[in-house]
C-alpha positions as CSV (number, residue, x, y, z in Angstrom):
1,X,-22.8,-10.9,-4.6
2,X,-19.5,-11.4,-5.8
3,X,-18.3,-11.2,-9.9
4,X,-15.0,-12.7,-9.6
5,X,-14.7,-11.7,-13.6
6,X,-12.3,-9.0,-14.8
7,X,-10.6,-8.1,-18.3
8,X,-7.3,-7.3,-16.6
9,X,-5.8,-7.9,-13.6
10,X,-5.0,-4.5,-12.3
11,X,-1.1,-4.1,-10.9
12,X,-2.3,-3.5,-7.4
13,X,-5.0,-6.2,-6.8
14,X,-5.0,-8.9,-4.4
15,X,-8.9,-9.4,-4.3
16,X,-10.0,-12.9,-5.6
17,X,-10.7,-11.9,-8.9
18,X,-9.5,-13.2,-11.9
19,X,-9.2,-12.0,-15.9
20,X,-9.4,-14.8,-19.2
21,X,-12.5,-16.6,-17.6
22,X,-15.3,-15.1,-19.0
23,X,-16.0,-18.7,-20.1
24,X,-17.3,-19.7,-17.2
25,X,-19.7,-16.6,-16.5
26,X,-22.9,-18.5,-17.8
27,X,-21.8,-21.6,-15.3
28,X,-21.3,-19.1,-12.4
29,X,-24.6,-17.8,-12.8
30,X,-25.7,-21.0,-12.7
31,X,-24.3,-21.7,-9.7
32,X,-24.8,-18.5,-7.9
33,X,-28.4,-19.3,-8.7
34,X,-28.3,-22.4,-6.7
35,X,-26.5,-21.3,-3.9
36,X,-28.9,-18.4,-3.7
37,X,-31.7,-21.0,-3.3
38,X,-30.1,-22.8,-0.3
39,X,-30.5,-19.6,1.7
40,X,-34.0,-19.2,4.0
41,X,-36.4,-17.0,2.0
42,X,-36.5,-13.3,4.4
43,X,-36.0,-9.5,4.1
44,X,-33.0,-8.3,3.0
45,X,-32.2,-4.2,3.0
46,X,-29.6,-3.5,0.7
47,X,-28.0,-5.3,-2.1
48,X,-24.4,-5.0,-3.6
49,X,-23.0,-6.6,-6.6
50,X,-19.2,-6.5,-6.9
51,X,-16.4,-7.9,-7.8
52,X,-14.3,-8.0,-10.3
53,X,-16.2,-6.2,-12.9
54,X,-19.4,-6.9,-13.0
55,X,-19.9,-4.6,-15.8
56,X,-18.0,-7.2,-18.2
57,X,-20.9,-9.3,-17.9
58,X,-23.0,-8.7,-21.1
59,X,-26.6,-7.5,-21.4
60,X,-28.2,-11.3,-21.1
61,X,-26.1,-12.3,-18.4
62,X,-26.7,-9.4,-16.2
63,X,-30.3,-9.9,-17.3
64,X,-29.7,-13.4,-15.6
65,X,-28.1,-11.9,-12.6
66,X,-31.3,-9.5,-12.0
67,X,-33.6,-12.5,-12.3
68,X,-31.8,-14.8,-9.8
69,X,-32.2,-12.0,-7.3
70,X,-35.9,-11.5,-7.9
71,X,-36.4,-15.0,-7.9
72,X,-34.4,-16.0,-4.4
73,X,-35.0,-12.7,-3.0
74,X,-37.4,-9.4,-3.8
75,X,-37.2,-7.4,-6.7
76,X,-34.2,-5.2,-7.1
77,X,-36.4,-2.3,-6.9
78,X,-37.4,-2.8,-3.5
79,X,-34.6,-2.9,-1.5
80,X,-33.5,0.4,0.2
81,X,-30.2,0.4,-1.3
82,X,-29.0,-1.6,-4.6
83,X,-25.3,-0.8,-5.7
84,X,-23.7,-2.7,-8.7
85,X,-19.6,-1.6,-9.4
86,X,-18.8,-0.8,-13.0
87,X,-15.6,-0.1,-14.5
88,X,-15.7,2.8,-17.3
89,X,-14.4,0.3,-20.5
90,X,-17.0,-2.0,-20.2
91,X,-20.6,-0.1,-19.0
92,X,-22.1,0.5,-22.0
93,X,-25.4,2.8,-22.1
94,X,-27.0,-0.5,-23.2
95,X,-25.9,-1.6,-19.5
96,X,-27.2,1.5,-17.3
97,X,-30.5,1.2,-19.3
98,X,-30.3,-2.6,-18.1
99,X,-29.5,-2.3,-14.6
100,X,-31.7,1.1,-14.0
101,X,-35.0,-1.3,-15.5
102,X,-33.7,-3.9,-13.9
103,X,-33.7,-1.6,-10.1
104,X,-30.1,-1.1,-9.3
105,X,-30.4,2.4,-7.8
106,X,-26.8,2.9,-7.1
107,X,-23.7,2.7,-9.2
108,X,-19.9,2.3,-8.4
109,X,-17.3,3.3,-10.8
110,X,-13.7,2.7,-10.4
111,X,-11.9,5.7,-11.9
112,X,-8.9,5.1,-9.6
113,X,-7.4,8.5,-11.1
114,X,-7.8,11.4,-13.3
115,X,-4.3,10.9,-15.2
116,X,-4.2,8.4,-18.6
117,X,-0.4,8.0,-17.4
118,X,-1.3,6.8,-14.0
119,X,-3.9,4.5,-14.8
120,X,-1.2,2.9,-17.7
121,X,1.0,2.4,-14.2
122,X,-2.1,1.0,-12.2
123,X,-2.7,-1.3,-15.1
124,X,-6.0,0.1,-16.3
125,X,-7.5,-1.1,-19.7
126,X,-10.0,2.5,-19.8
127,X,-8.8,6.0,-20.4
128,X,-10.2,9.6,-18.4
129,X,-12.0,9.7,-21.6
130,X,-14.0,6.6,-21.0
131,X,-14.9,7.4,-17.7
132,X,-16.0,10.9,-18.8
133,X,-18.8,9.2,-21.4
134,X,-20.0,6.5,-19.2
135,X,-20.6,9.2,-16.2
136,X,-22.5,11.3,-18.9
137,X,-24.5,7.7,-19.8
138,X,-25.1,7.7,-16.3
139,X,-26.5,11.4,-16.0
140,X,-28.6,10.8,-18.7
141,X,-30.1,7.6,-17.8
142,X,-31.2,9.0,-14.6
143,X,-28.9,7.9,-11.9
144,X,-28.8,10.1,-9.2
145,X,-26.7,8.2,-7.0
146,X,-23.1,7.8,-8.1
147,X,-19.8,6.4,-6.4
148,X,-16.6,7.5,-7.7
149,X,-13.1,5.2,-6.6
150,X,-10.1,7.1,-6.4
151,X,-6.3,5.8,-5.0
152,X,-3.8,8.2,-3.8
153,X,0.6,7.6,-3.2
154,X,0.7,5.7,-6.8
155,X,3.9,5.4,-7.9
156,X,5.2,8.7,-9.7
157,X,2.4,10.5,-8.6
158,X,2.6,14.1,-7.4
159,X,0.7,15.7,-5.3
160,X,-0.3,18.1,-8.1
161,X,-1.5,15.6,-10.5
162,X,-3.3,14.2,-7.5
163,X,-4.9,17.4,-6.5
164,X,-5.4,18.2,-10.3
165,X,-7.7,14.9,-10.4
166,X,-9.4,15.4,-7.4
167,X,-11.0,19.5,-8.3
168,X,-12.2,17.4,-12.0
169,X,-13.3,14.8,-10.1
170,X,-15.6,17.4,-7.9
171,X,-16.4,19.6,-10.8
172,X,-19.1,16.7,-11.8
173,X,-20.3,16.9,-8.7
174,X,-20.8,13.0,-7.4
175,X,-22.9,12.0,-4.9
176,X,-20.5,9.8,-3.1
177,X,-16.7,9.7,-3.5
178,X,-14.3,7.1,-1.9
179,X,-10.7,7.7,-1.4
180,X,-8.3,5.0,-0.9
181,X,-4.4,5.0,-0.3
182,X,-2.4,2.6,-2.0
183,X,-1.6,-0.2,-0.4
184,X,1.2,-3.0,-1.7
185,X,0.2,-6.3,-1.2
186,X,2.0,-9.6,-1.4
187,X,1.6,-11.1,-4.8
188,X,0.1,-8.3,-7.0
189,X,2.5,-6.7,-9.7
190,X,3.6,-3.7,-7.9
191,X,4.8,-6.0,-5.0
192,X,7.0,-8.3,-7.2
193,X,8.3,-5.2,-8.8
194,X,9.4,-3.9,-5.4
195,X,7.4,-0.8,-6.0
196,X,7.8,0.8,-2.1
197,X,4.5,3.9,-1.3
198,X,5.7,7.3,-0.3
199,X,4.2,7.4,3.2
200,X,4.7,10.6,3.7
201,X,3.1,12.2,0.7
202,X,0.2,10.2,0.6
203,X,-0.8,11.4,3.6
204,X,-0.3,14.9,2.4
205,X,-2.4,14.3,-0.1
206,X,-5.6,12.4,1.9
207,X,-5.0,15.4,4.3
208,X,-6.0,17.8,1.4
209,X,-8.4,15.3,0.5
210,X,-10.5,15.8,3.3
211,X,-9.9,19.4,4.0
212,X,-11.1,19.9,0.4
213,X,-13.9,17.6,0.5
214,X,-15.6,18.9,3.7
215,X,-15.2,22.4,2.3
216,X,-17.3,20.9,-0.9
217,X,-19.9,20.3,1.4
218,X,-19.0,16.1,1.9
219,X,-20.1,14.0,4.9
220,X,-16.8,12.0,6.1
221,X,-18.7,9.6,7.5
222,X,-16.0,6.7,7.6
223,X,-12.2,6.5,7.1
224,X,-11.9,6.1,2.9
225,X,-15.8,7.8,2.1
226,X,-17.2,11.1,1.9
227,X,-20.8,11.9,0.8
228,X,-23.2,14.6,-0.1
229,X,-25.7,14.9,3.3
230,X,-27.9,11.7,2.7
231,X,-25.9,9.4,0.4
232,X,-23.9,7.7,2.8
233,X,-23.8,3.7,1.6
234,X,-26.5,2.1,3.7
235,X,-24.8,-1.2,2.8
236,X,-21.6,-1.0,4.2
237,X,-22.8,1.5,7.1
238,X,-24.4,-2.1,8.0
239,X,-21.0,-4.0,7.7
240,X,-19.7,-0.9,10.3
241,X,-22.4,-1.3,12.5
242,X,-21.9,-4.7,12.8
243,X,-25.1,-6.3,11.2
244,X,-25.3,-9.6,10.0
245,X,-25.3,-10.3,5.9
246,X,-25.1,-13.3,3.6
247,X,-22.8,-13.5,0.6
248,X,-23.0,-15.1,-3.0
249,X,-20.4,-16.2,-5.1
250,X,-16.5,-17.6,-5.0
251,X,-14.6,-16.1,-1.9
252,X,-18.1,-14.1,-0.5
253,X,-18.2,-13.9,3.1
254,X,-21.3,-14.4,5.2
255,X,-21.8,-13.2,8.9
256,X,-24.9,-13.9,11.0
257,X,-25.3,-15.0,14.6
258,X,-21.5,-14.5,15.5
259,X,-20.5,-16.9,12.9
260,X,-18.4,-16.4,9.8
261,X,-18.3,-18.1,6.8
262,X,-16.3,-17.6,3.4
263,X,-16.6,-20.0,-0.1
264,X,-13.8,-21.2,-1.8
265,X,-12.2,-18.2,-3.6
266,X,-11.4,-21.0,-6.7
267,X,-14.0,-20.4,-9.5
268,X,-13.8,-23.7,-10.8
269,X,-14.2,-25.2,-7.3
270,X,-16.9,-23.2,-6.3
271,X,-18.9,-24.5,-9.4
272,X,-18.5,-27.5,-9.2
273,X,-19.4,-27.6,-5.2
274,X,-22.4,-25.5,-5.8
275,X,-23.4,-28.0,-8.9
276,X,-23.0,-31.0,-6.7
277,X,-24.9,-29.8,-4.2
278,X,-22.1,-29.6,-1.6
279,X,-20.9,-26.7,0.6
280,X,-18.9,-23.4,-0.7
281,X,-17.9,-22.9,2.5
282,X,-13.8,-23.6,3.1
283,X,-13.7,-21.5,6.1
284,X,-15.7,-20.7,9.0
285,X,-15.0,-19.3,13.2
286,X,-17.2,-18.2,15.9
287,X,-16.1,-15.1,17.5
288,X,-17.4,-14.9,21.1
289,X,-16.6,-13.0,24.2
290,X,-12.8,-10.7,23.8
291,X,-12.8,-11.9,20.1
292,X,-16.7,-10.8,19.2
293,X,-16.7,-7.1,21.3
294,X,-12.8,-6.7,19.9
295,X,-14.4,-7.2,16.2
296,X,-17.1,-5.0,16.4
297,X,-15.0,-2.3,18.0
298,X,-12.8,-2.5,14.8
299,X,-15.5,-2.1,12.8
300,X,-17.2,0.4,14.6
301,X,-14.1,2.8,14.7
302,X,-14.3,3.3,10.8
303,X,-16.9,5.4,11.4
304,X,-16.1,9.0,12.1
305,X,-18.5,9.5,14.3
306,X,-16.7,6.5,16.4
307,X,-19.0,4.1,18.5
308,X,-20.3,3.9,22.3
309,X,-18.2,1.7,24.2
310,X,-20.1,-1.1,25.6
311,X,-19.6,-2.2,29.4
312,X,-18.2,-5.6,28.1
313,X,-15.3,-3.8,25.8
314,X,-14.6,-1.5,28.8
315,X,-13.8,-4.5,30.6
316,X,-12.3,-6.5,28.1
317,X,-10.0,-3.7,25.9
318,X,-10.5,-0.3,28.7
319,X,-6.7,0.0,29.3
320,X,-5.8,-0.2,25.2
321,X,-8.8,2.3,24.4
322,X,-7.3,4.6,27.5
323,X,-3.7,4.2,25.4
324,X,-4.7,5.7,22.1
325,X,-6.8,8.2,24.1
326,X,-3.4,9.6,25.8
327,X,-1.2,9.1,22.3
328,X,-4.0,11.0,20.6
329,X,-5.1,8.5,18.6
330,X,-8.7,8.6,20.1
331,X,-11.0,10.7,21.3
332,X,-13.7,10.6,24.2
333,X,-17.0,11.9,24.0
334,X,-19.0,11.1,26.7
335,X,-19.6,7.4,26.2
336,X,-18.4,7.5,22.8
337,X,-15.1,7.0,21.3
338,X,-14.3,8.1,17.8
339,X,-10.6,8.6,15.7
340,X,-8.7,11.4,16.0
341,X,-7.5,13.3,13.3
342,X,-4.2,11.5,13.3
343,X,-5.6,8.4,14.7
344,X,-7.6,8.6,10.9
345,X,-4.2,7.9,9.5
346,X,-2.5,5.4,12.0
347,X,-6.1,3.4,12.4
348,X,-4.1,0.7,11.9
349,X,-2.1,0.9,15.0
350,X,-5.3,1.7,16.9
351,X,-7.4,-1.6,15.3
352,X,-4.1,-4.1,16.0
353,X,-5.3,-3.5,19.8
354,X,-8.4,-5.2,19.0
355,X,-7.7,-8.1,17.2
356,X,-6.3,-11.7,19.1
357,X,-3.8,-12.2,20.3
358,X,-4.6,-10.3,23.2
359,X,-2.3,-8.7,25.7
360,X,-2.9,-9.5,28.9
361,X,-4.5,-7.9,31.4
């Protein structure tokens, strides 16, 4: 479920989210509501709320959120896995105590760094201190399943003040800890401003990352997460593995029987589709044959422990996969293929061979 709502438009984001329209929160619900309705009633596994901040919402719109689930679908306390992101100025203790009634069994913070200066750059609106009192809110409210964000290569960031974040970051000891490396997109702040990453030292620093990490006892169970033995996210393991899913909201995607489908990322036009009981849906494609096997390699390969190559993406991508085996990009195990350690930080390269156009053959 997608909460396109934030409070500030962070220098770095090119998601579909969106800050001044907390007018139109009640209306979304509203609308998210209805769409919710139009799907078949069946048994879903894991739930994720995101956005955006869903954490702006306040306590009797996120009580409205919680119903509409339990209404369309099961009670948040029965799925497997139920994960809502929060960012630290706006999760109150009022909040947890909301969501943790309510069922949600996981929470996602977005610290993004250790370092008041460096969120000022990433164009935060909390403070270390902040996050520091909503993780002890947390604690004592009785979550025991945390997610922390962090991004590494921002701009005057050393590797010090990286590495500095990162051993407070562990001292708290969280459950689950993603690691991201900055990426400039078209349109965001940073790109306008012709901010440029340095390549080189990012990687220096998501090298230490993991070294450090894995010696702290973390699973690095796909290209950007670590977790403690056991708190692995079920829901996006499922995304990796290739497993269909719906998804609420403006610009939510929905997969399911080789077919993809995405709502309008507009807020305003998704309302007023929903409320006139037309389609969300702006785009949709049915991968099949090169296309479908050459997606759910991709996918697949984000997981550290790779994937077992099927007999129709042997024939179909056999030469490419034998390529990055002889750069060192991949590795063979038996039927399975997995990322090298430098393929972890060129994945890029590798996934390009998997997406159309093809080459041919």
């Amino acid at each position: 479920m997608h909460l396109p709502f934030c409070k500030q438009k962070c220098n770095y984001c090119d998601f579909a989210s969106f800050a001044g329209q907390e007018n139109l929160i009640d209306d979304y619900l509203h609308a998210l509501a209805q769409e919710a309705a139009s799907f078949p009633s069946r048994r879903y596994d894991t739930l994720y709320v995101g956005g955006g901040t869903p954490s702006l919402l306040s306590c009797a719109q996120l009580e409205k959120l919680s119903a509409l689930v339990q209404t369309n679908f099961a009670p948040i306390s029965s799925f497997a896995e139920s994960t809502v992101e929060a960012n630290p100025e706006s999760l109150t203790k009022e909040k947890i105590n909301l969501l943790r009634g309510a069922g949600f069994n996981r929470f996602s913070v977005g610290l993004q760094s250790f370092n008041d200066d460096e969120l000022k750059t990433l164009g935060r609106v909390h403070t270390v201190a902040d996050f520091l009192r909503v993780w002890e809110n947390l604690c004592v409210g009785g979550v025991q399943n945390i997610n922390v964000d962090l991004i590494a290569g921002l701009p005057g960031q050393t590797l010090n003040s990286f590495l500095t974040g990162l051993e407070k970051l562990l001292s708290l000891s969280p459950q689950h800890i993603s690691v991201y490396g900055l990426q400039i997109e078209e349109g965001t702040p940073f790109f306008e401003r012709g901010i440029m990453c340095d390549q080189e030292l990012m990687r220096t620093m998501l090298e230490q990352t993991r070294a450090r990490l894995l010696a702290a006892g973390y699973h690095h169970y796909e290209i950007s997460n670590f977790a403690r033995p056991g708190f692995e996210s079920k829901h996006n393991t499922l995304y990796w593995q290739y497993e269909p899913y719906i998804g609420l909201g403006s610009a939510a995607v929905s997969f399911a029987d080789g077919c993809r489908r995405q709502n309008t990322p507009d807020v305003r036009e998704y309302i007023r589709r929903v409320r006139a009981g037309q389609s969300a849906v702006v785009f949709s494609e049915r991968l099949v044959a090169q296309a479908a096997e050459g997606e759910k390699l991709l996918v697949g390969l984000r997981q550290l422990d790779g994937v077992e190559i099927s007999p129709a993406q042997q024939k179909f991508f056999g030469r490419e996969l034998e390529k990055h085996v002889r750069r060192g990009l991949l590795l063979r195990e038996g039927k399975k293929v997995k990322l090298s350690s430098e393929g972890l930080f060129l994945a890029n390269e590798v996934f390009r061979s998997f997406v159309a156009p093809f080459e041919e053959l």
